[in-house]
C-alpha positions as CSV (number, residue, x, y, z in Angstrom):
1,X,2.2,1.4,23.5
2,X,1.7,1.7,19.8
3,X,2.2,-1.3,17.4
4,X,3.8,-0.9,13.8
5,X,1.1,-2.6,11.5
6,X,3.0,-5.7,9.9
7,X,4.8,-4.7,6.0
8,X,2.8,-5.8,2.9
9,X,6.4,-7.8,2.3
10,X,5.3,-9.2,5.9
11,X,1.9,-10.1,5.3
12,X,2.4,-11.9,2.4
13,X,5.5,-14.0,4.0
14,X,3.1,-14.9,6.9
15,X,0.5,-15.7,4.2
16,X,2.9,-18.1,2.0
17,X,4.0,-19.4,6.0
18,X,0.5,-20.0,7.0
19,X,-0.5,-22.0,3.3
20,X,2.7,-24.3,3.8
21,X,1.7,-25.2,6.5
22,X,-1.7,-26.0,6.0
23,X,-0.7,-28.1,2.6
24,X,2.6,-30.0,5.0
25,X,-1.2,-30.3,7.9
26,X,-3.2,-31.9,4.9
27,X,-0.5,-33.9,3.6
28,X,0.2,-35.2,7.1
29,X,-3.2,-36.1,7.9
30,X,-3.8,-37.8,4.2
31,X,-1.0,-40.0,5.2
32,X,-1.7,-40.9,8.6
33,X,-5.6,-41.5,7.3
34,X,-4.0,-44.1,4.7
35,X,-1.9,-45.8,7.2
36,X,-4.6,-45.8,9.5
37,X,-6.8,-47.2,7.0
38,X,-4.2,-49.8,5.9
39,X,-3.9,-50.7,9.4
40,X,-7.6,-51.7,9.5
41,X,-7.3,-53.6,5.8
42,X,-4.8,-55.7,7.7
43,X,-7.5,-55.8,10.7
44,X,-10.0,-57.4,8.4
45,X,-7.7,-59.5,6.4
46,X,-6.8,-61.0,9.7
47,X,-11.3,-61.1,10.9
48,X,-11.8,-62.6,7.6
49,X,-9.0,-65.5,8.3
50,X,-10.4,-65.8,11.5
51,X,-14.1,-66.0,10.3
52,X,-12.8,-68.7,7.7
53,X,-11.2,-71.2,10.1
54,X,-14.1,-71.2,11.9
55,X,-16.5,-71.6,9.2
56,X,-14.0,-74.6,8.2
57,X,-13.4,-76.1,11.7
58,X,-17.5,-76.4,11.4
59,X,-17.6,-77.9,8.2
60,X,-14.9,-80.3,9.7
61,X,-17.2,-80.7,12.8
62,X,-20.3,-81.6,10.4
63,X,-18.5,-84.5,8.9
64,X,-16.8,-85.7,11.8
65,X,-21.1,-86.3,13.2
66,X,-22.2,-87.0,10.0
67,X,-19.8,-89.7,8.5
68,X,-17.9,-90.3,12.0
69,X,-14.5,-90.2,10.3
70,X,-11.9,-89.7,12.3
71,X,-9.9,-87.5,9.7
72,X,-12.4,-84.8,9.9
73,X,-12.4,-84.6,13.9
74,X,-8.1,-84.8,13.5
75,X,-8.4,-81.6,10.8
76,X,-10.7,-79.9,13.1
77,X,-8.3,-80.3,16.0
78,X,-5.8,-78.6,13.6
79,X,-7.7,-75.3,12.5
80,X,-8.8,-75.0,16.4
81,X,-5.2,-75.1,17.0
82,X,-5.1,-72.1,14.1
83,X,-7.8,-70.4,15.5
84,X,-6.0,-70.3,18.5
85,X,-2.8,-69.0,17.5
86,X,-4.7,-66.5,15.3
87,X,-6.2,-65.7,18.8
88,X,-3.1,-65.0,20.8
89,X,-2.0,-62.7,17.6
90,X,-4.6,-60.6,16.9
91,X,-6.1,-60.3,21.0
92,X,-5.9,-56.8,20.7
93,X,-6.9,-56.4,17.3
94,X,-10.0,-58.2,18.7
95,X,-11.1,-56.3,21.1
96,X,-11.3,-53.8,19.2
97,X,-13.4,-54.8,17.1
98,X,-15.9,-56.8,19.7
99,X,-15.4,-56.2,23.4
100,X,-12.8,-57.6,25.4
101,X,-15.4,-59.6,27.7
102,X,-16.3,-61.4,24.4
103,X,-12.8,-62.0,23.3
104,X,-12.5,-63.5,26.4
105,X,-15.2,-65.6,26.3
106,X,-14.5,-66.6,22.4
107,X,-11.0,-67.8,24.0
108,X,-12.4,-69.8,27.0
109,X,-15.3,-71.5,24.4
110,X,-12.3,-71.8,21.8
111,X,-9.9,-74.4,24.6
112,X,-13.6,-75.7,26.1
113,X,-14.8,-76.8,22.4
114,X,-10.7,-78.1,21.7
115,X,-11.0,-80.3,25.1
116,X,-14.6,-81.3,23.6
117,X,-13.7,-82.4,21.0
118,X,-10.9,-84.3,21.8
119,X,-12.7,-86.1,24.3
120,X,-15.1,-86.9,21.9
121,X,-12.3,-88.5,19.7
122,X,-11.0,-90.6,22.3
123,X,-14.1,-93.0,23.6
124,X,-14.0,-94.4,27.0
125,X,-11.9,-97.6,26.7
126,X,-14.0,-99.3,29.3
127,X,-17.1,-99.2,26.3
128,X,-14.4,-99.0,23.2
129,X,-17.5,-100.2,20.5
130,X,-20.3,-97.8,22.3
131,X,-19.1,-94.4,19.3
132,X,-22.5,-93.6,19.7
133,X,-23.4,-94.0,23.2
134,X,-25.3,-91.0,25.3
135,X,-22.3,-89.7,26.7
136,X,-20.8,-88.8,23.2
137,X,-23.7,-87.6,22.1
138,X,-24.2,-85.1,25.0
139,X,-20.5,-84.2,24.0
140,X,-21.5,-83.6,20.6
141,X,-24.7,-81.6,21.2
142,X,-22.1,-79.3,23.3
143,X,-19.7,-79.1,21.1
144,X,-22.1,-77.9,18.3
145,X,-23.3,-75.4,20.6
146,X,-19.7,-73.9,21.5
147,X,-18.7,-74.4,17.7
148,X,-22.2,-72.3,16.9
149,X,-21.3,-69.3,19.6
150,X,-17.4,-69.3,17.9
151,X,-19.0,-69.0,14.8
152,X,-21.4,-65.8,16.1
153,X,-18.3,-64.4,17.3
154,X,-16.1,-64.7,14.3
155,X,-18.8,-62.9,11.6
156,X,-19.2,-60.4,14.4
157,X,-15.4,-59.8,14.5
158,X,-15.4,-59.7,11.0
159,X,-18.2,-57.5,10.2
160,X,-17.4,-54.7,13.1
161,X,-13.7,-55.2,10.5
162,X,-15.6,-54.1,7.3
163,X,-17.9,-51.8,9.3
164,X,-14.5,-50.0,10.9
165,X,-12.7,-49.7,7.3
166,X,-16.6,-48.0,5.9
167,X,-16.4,-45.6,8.8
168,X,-12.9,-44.9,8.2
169,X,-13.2,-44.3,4.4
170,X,-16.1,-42.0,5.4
171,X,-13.9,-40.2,7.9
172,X,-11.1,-39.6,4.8
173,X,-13.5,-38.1,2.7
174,X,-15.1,-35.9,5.5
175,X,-11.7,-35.0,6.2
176,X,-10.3,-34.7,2.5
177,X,-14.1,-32.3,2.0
178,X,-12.7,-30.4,5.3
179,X,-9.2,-29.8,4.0
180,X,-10.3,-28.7,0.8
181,X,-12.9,-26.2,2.2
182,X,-10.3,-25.1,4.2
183,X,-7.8,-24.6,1.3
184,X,-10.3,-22.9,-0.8
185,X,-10.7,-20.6,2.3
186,X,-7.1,-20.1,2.6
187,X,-6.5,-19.1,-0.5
188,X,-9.6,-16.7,-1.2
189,X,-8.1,-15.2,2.0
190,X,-5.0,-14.7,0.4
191,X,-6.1,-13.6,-3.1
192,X,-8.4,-11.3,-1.0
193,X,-5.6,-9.6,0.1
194,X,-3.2,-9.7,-2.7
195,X,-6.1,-8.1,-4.9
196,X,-6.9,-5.2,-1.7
197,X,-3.6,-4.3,-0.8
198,X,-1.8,-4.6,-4.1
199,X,-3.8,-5.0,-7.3
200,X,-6.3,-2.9,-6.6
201,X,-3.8,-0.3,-5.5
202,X,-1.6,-0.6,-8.5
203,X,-4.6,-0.2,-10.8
204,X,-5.7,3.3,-8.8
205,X,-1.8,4.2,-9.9
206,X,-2.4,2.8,-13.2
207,X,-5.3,4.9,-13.7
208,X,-3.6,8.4,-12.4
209,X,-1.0,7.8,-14.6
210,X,-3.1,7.4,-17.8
211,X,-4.6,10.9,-16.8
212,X,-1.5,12.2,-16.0
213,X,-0.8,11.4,-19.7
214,X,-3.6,12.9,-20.7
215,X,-2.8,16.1,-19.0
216,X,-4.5,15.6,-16.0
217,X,-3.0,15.9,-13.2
218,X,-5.0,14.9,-10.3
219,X,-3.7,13.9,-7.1
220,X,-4.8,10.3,-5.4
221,X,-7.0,11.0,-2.9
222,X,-7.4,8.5,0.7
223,X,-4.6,6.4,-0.4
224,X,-4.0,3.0,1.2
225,X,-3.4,2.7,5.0
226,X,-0.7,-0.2,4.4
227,X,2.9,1.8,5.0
228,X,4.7,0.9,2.0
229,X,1.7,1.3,-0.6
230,X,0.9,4.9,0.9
231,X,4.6,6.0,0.2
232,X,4.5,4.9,-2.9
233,X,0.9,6.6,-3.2
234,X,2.7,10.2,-1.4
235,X,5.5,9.7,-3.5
236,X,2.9,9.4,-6.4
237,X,1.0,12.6,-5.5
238,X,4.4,14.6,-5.0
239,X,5.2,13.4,-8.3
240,X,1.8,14.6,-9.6
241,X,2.0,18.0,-8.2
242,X,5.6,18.7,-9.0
243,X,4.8,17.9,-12.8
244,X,1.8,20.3,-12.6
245,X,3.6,23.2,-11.5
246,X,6.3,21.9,-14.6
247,X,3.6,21.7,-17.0
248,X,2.1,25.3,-15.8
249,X,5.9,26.3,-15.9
250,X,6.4,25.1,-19.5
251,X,3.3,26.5,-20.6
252,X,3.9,29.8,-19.3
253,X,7.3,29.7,-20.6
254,X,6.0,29.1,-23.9
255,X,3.7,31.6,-23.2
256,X,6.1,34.3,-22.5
257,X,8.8,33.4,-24.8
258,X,5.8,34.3,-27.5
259,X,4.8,37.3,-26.2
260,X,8.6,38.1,-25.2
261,X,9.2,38.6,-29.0
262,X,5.8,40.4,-29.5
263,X,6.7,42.6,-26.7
264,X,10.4,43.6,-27.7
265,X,9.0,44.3,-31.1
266,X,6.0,46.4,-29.7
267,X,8.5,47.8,-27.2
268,X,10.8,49.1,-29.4
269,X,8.2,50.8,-31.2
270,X,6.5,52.4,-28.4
271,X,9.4,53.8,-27.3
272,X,10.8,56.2,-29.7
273,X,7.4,58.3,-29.9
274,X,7.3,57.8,-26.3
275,X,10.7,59.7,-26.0
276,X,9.4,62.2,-28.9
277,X,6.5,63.0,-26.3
278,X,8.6,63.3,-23.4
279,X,10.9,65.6,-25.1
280,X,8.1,67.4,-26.5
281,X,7.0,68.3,-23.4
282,X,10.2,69.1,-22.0
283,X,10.5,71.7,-24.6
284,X,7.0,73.0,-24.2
285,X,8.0,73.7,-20.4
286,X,11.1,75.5,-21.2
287,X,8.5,77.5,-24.1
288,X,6.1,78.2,-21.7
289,X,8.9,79.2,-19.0
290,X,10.4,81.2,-21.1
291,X,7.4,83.3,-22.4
292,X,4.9,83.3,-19.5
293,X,6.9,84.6,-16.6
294,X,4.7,85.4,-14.5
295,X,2.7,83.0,-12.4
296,X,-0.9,83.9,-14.0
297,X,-3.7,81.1,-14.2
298,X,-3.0,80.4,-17.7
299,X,0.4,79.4,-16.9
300,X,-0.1,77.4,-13.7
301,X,-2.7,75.2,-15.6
302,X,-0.6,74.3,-18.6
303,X,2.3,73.6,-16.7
304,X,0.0,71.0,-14.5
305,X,-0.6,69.5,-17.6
306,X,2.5,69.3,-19.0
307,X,3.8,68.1,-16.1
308,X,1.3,65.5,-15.9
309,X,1.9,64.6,-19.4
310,X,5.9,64.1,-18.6
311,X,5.0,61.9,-15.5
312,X,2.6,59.4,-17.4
313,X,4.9,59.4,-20.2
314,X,7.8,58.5,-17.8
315,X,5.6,55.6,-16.1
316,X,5.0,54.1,-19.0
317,X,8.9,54.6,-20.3
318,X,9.7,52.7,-16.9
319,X,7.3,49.9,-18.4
320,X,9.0,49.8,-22.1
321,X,12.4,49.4,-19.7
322,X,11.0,46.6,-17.7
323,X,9.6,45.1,-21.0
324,X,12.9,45.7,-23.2
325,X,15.1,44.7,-20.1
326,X,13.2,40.7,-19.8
327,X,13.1,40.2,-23.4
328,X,16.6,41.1,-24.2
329,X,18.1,38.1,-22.3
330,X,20.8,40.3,-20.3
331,X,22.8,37.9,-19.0
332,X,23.1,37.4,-15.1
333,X,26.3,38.6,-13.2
334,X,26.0,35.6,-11.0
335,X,28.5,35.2,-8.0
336,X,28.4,34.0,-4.6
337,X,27.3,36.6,-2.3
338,X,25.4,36.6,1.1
339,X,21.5,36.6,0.9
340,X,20.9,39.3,3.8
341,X,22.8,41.9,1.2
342,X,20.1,42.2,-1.4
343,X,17.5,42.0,1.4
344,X,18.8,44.7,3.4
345,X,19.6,46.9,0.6
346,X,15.9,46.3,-0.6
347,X,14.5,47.2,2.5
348,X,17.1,50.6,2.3
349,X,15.6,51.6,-0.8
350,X,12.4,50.8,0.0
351,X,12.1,53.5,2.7
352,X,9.4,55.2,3.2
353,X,6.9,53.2,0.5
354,X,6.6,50.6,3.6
355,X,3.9,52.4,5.7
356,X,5.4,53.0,9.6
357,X,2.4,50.8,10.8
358,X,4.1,48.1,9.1
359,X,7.2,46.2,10.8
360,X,9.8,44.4,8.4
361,X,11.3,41.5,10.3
362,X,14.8,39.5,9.0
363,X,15.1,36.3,9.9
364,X,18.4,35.2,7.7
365,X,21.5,34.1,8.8
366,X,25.0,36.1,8.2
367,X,26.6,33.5,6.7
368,X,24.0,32.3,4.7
369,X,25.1,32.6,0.9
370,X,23.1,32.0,-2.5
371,X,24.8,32.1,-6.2
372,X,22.9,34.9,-7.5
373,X,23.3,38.4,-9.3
374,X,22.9,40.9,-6.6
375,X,21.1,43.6,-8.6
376,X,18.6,41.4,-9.8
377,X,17.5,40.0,-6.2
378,X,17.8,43.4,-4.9
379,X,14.6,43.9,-7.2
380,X,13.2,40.6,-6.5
381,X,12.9,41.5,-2.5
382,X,12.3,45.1,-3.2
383,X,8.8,43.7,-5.2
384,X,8.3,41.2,-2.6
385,X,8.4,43.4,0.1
386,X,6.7,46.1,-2.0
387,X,3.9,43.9,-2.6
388,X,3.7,42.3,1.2
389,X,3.2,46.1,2.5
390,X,0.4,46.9,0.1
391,X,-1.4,43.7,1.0
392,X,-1.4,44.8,5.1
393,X,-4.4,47.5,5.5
394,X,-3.3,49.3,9.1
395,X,-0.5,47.5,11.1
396,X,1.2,44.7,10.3
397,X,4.5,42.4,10.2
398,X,6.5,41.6,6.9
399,X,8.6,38.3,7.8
400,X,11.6,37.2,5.7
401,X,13.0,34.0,6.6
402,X,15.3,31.7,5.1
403,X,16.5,28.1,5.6
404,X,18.8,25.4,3.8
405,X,16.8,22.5,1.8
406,X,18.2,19.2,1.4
407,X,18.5,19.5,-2.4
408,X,21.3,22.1,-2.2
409,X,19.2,25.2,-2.2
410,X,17.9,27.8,-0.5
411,X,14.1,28.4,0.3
412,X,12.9,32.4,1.2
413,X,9.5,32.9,2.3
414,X,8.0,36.8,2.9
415,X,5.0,36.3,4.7
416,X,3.0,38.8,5.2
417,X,-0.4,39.0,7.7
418,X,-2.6,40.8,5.2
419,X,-6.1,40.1,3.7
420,X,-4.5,37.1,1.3
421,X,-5.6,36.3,-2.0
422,X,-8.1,34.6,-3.3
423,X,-7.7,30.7,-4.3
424,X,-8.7,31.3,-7.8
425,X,-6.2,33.9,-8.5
426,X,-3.0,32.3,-6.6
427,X,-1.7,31.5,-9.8
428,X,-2.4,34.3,-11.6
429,X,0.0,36.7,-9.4
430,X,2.8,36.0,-11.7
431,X,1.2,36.9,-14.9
432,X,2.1,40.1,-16.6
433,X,0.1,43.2,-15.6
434,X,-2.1,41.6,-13.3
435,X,-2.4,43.1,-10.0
436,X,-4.7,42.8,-7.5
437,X,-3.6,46.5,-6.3
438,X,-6.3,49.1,-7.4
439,X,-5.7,52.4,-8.4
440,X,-2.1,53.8,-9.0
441,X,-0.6,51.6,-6.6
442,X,0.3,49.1,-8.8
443,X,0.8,48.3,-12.9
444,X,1.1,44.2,-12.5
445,X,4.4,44.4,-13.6
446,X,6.5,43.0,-10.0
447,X,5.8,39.8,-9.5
448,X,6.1,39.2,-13.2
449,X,9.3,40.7,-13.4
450,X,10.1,38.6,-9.9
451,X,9.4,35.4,-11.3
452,X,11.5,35.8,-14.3
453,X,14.4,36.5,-12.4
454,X,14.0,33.8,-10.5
455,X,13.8,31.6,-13.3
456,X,16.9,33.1,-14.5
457,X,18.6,32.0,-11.4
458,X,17.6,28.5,-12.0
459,X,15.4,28.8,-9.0
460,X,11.9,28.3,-8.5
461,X,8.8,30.6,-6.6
462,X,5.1,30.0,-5.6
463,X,2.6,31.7,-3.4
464,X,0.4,30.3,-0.4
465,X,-2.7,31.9,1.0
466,X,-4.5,29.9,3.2
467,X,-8.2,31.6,4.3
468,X,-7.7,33.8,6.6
469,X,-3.7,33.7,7.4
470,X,-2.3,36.1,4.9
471,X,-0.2,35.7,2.2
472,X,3.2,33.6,1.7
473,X,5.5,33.7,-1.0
474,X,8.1,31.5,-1.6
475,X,11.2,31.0,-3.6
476,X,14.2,28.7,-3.9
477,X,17.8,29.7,-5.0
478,X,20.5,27.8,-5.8
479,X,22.8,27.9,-2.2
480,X,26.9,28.4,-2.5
481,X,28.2,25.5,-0.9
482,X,26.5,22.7,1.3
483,X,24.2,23.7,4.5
484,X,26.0,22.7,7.6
């Protein structure tokens, strides 16, 4: 099952999604690493208190041997008591930062140096006057010993506290380097694709169209794969290739309307001494008729002649007529009619120019209709045709079909299966007096005359001759009403 390739819309909606959500990711993790990390400030705040009433308890302890003043051994009872609350706080905070075998431990040597030393501050009363007798000092040598292991234990806490925040500060810049790296990433990613899938695209487009308006109309060729960018890139090259065929139109009608005025004027001119020849001859007939009647040698060879003289001078009358009848701008007698009329009668007067080798097949609807002059397109298909036959050496098939386009109009194509025509001279068919006919088959005048009237009708025609698959010409005229 095939899978429609997400819209560039899409892609950059998932893009925008995906950066969101990384920046809400970093700006979650930056604030669970500061509350994390304020977490263990408190830890240490509460180490460094412990470490403190230790340290003092022991100065307390110091006094209490070294002066034996009973003050010092009361405010030591106190800050053991403080230790010991600080204890039942912060257990867990504890073992976290030692081992809870050595919180333990701290606890039991915390109540066993507390019951120390208040044995030690209450002497035996059976020996009240022996303060420094053995047993005390046995007491004090175990209390300093117990006083010294808190003491270990306390910096240790305290220490693995400042060692825990370093790591931790470590870990938010690892972290911050990682999310940054990984931004950066992001958003090369993204500008990656904004730049392949639209920049770059819109400059290729931006380029066409600056040769466009320099005349150069050249198509855009392996457009994008991304849907909506290759429209537009299709769209483009339609564009392109419809506004070449305008600009060959223009040109060619500026073209003709130039050499439409030279040729009425050279027209007219031919004509009359074309008319004085043929009526010239005309009367040398009648002469030569009239004086030489009987059918000697002499008289067979200048009639020959004169006939021959009349004929040429009558081709090249039928010429002036074409010529005088484009350039006088006779207006069309334009009317709805049905398009198989002008075919059909083309294809009656045709008769037997089309070859019998050569099959004409009609492939138009009764009731199709075009808004056309009926004359005229009776001489469009008769030159079509005309021209489709010529092209078939041997037997054939002449195809005429028509169809309804979505723009309102009507699109004929007569496709023959003859030897086609070459690339380079597809778009010279239309000019005037060129023919790819040798001989006295044709005087380059049909297709000319074709294309004007088909101008006239506001309509438009082209040929196609792929290698090897004959020749297709096509034309669109305006339709009568909309196709069903």
């Amino acid at each position: 099952m095939s899978r429609t390739a997400p819209s560039i819309k899409g892609k950059i909606i998932l893009s925008c999604v995906i950066v969101s959500v990384i920046i809400a990711g970093m700006i979650a993790a930056t604030e669970y690493l500061l509350a994390f990390l304020e977490t263990r400030i408190d830890v240490l705040g509460e180490m460094t208190k412990l470490e403190e009433l230790v340290q003092e308890f022991r100065r307390c302890e110091k006094n209490l041997f070294l002066y034996s003043d009973t003050s010092y051994g009361e405010r030591d009872l106190f800050l053991v008591g403080e230790t010991s609350r600080l204890l039942d706080t912060n257990r867990k905070e504890l073992d976290q930062a030692t081992s809870f075998e050595a919180t333990e431990d701290f606890g039991r040597n915390l109540a066993t140096y507390r019951r120390d030393l208040d044995k030690y501050l209450k002497p035996s009363t059976s020996n009240p006057g022996a303060v420094a007798s053995d047993r005390q000092k046995a007491t004090e040598e175990r209390i300093r010993k117990i006083g010294s292991e808190l003491s270990d234990y306390a910096t240790t806490a305290a220490r693995n506290a400042r060692g825990s925040i370093k790591q931790t500060v470590v870990d938010v810049r690892n972290i911050q380097i990682g999310q940054v790296i990984l931004f950066a990433a992001v958003m090369a990613g993204l500008w990656v694709l904004v730049f392949r899938k639209i920049i770059r695209p819109l400059g290729l487009l931006e380029e066409h169209t600056t040769r466009i308006a320099q005349g150069r109309f050249e198509q855009i060729e392996n457009p994008p794969g991304d849907r909506e960018i290759g429209q537009i890139f299709e769209s483009f090259n339609r564009m392109t290739e419809e506004l070449r065929m305008r600009q060959a139109q223009l040109v060619r009608a500026q073209s003709f309307a130039s050499l439409g005025t030279l040729v009425a004027g050279v027209a007219h001119e031919v004509n009359t001494p074309l008319s004085n020849i043929r009526f010239h001859g005309e009367v040398l007939m009648e002469e030569l008729e009239e004086q030489a009647r009987e059918d000697t040698p002499f008289k067979k060879f200048f009639t020959k002649k004169l006939s021959s003289i009349i004929r040429e001078v009558d081709r090249a009358l039928k010429i002036v007529h074409d010529l005088l009848h484009l350039s006088g701008g006779k207006d069309l007698a334009l009317r709805p009619l049905p398009l198989k009329r002008p075919v059909e009668k083309a294809v009656e007067l045709l008769g037997s120019q089309i070859p019998s080798e050569v099959e004409v097949m009609i492939d138009i609807r009764d009731d199709m209709e075009v808004h056309g002059d009926d004359q005229r397109l009776t001489t469009v298909f008769m030159n079509l045709m005309a021209n489709a036959a010529a092209a078939i050496d041997g037997t054939g098939t002449v195809v005429l079909h028509a169809e309804y386009t979505e723009d309102g109009m009507v699109e004929v194509s007569v496709k023959d299966d003859g030897k086609g025509i070459p690339e380079e001279e597809l778009e010279k068919i239309f000019d005037p007096f060129f023919t790819t006919n040798v001989g006295e088959k044709g005087k380059g005048m049909g297709l000319f005359v074709t294309h004007e009237i088909v101008t006239a009708h506001r309509g438009r025609i082209w040929a196609e001759s792929p290698p090897a698959e004959g020749t297709t010409i096509k034309l669109r005229l305006p339709a009568r009403g909309d196709p069903e």
